[in-house]
N, C-alpha and C positions, 0 to 999 in steps of 0.2 A: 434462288427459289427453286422448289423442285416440279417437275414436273407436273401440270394438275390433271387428273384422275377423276374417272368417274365417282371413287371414292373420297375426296372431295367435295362433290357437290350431293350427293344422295342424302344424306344427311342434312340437308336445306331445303328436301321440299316444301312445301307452302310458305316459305320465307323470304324479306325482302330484299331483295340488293337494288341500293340506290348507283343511278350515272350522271355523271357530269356531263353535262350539257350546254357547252359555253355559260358556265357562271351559275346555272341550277341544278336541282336535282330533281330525277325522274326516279319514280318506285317503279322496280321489275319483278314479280311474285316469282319466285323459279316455281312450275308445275308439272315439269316432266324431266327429268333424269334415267336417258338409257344408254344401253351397249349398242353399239354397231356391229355389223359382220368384221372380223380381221381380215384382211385384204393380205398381210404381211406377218409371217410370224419372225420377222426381225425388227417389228417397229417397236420405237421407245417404249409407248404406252398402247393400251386395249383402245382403239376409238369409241367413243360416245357422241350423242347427241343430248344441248339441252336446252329445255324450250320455257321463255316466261312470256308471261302476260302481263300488259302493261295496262291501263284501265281511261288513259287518256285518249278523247277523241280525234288526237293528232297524229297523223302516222309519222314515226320518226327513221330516218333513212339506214339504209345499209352501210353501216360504218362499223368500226372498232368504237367500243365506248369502254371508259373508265369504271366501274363495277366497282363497290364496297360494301361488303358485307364484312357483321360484326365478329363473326367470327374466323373467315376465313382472311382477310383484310381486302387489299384491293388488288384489282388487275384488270390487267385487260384484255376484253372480250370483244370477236367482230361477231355482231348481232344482223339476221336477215330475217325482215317481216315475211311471214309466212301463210298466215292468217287473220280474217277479223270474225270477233262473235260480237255478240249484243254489246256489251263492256269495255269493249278495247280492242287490240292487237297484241295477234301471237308472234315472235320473235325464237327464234333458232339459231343456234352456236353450234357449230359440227367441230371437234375436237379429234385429229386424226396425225 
């Protein structure tokens, strides 16, 4: 599999990627896709951050979750609650 890239995920904002969650599945809206500062200009890839929103009133912990989305397929992603608004919680993936 190669690399994923901010370029990968921009092209999925307001889309859903479902995760496995011992035996269910949870929708994650992705609503933010950005670059980070380069720290390294020897590193594999540009770092990015991205952030979804999940809509359930359960806050789900800081782990690696299994992520599938239709068009990119799956992988996996370590997800950290970052935020709550009216609707859910926000969830953060830093890619560096």
């Amino acid at each position: 599999m190669d690399l994923l890239s901010l370029e990968h995920f921009s092209g999925c904002l307001n889309e859903t990627f479902s995760a496995d969650l011992q035996g269910m599945q949870a929708a994650f809206v992705l609503v933010e896709a950005q670059p980070l500062p380069v720290r390294s200009p020897d590193a594999l890839r540009a770092p990015f951050s991205l952030v979804f929103h999940n809509a359930s009133a359960l806050l789900f912990p800081q782990q690696t979750y299994r992520m599938h989305h239709p068009r990119l397929g799956s992988t996996d992603i370590f997800l950290v609650p970052v935020a709550q608004d009216k609707t859910g919680f926000l969830y953060q993936a830093v890619f560096n």
